[in-house]
C-alpha positions as YAML, in Angstrom:
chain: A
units: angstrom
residues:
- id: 1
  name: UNK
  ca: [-78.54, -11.55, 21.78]
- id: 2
  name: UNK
  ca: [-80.98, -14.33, 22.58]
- id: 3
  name: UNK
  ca: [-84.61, -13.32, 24.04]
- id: 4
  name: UNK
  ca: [-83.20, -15.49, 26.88]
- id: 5
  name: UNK
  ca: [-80.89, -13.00, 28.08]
- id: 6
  name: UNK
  ca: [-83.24, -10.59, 27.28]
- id: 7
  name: UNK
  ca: [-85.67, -11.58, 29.54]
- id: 8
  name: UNK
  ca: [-83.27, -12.09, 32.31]
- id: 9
  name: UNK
  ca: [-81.66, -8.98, 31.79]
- id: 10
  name: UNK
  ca: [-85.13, -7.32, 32.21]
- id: 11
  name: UNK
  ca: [-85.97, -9.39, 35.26]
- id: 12
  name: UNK
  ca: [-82.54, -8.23, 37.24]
- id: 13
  name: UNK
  ca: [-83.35, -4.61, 36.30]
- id: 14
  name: UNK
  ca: [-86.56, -5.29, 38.56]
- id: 15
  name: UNK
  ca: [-84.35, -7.42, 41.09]
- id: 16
  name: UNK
  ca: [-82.01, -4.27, 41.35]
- id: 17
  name: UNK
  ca: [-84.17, -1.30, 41.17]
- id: 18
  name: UNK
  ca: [-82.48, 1.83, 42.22]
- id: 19
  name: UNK
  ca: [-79.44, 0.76, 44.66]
- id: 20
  name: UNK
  ca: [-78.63, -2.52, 44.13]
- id: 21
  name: UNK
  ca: [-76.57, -2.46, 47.22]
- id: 22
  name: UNK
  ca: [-73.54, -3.49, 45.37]
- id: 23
  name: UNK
  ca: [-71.11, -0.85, 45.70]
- id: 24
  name: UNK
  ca: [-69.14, -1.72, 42.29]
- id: 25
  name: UNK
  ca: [-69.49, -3.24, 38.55]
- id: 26
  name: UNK
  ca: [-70.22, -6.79, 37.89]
- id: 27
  name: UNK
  ca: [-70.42, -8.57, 34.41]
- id: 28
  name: UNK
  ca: [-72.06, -11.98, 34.23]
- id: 29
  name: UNK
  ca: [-70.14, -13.50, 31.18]
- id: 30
  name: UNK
  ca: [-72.44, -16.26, 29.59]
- id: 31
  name: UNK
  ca: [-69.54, -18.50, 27.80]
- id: 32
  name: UNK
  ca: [-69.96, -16.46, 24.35]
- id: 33
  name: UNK
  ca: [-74.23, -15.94, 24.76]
- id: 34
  name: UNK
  ca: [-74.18, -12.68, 25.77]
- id: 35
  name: UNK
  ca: [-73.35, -10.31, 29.04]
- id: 36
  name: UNK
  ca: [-75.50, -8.63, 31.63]
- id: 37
  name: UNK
  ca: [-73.54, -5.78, 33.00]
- id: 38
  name: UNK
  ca: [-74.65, -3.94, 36.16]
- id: 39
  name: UNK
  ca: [-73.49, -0.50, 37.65]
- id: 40
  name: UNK
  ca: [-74.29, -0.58, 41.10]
- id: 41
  name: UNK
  ca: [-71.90, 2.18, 41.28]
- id: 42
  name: UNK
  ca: [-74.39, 4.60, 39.25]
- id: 43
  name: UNK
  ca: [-77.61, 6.67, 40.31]
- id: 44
  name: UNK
  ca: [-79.17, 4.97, 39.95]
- id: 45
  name: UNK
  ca: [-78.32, 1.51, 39.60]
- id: 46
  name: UNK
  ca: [-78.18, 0.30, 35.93]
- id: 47
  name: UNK
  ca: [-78.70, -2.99, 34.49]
- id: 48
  name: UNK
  ca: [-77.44, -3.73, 30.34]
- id: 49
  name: UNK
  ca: [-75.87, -6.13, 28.35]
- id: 50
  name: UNK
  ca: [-72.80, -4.33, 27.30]
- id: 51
  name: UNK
  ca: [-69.40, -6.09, 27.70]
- id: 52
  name: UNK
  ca: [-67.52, -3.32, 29.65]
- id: 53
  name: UNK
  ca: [-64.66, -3.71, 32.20]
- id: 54
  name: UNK
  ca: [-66.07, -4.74, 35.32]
- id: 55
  name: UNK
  ca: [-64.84, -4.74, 39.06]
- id: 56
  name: UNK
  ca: [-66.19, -8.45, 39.46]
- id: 57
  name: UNK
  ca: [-66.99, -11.01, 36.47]
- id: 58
  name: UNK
  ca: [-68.80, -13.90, 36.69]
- id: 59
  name: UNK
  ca: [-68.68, -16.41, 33.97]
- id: 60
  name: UNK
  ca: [-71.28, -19.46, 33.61]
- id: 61
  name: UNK
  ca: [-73.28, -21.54, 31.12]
- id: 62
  name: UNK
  ca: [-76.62, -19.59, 30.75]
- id: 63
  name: UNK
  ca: [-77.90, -22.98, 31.92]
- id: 64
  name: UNK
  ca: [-76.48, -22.67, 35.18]
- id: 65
  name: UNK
  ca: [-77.10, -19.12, 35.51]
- id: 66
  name: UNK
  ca: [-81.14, -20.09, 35.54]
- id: 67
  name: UNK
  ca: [-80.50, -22.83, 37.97]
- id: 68
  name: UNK
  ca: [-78.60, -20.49, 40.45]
- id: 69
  name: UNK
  ca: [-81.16, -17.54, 39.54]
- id: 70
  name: UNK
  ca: [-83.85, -20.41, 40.56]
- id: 71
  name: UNK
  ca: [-82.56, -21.71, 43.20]
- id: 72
  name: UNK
  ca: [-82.02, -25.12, 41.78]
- id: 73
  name: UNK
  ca: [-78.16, -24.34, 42.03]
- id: 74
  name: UNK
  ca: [-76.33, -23.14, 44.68]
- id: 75
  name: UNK
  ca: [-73.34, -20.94, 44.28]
- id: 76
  name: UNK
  ca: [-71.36, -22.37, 46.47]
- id: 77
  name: UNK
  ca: [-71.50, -25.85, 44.59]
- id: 78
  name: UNK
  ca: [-71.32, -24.33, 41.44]
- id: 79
  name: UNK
  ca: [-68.02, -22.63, 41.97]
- id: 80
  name: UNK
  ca: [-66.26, -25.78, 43.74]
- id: 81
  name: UNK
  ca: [-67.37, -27.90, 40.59]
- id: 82
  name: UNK
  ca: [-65.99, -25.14, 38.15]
- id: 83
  name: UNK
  ca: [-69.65, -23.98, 36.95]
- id: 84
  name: UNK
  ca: [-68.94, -20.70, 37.73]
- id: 85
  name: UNK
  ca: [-65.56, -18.97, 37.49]
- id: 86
  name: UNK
  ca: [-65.41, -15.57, 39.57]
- id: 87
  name: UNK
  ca: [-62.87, -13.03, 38.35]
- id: 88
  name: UNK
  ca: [-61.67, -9.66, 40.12]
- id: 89
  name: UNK
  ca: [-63.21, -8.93, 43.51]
- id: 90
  name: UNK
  ca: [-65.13, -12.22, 44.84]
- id: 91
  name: UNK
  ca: [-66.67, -9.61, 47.53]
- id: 92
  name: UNK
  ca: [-68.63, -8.21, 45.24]
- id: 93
  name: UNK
  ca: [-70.16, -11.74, 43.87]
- id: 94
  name: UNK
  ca: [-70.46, -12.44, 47.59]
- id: 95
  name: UNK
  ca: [-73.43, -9.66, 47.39]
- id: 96
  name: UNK
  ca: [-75.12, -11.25, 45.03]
- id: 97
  name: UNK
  ca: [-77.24, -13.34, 47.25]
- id: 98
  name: UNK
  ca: [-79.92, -10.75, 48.14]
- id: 99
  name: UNK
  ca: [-80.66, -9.98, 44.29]
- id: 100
  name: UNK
  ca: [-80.26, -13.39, 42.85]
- id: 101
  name: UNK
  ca: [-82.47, -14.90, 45.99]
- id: 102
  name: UNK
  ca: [-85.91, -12.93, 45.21]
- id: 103
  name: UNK
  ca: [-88.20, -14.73, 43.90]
...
């Protein structure tokens, strides 16, 4: 795993904290890089890099993720362009938002 994905898995720990607000599981798949998985379904909250069934996946080019994360990219965009492929319950990507917006 690359210190890239590393580092952003240690930054959405922060971004999550103790109740992420999510509800369920999401994986962020990053096109054969690596994973970030988060429970928002345990207490509380965890953030890893394990590549466990998820209730939502999200897969997109580590590239992109940093643009979205940075809010050079919006999600929106990326997903009508094909940047980022949602799979499972979109609700739960809808949630994203809050986590993915702090700055």
């Amino acid at each position: 795993m690359s210190d890239e994905i590393t580092q952003i898995t240690d930054e959405l720990r922060k971004r999550v904290g103790a109740n992420s607000g999510l509800g369920a599981t999401l994986k962020f798949n990053f096109n054969g890089a690596g994973f970030i998985y988060i429970d928002g379904k345990a207490t509380p909250n965890t953030v890893s890099n394990d590549d466990k069934p998820a209730d939502c996946t999200i897969k997109v080019a580590l590239a992109d993720f940093k643009n979205l994360a940075d809010g050079k990219l919006d999600a929106t965009t990326a997903f009508m362009m094909g940047k980022l492929k949602v799979e499972g319950n979109m609700a739960v990507a809808m949630k994203l938002q809050p986590i993915l917006g702090q700055q």
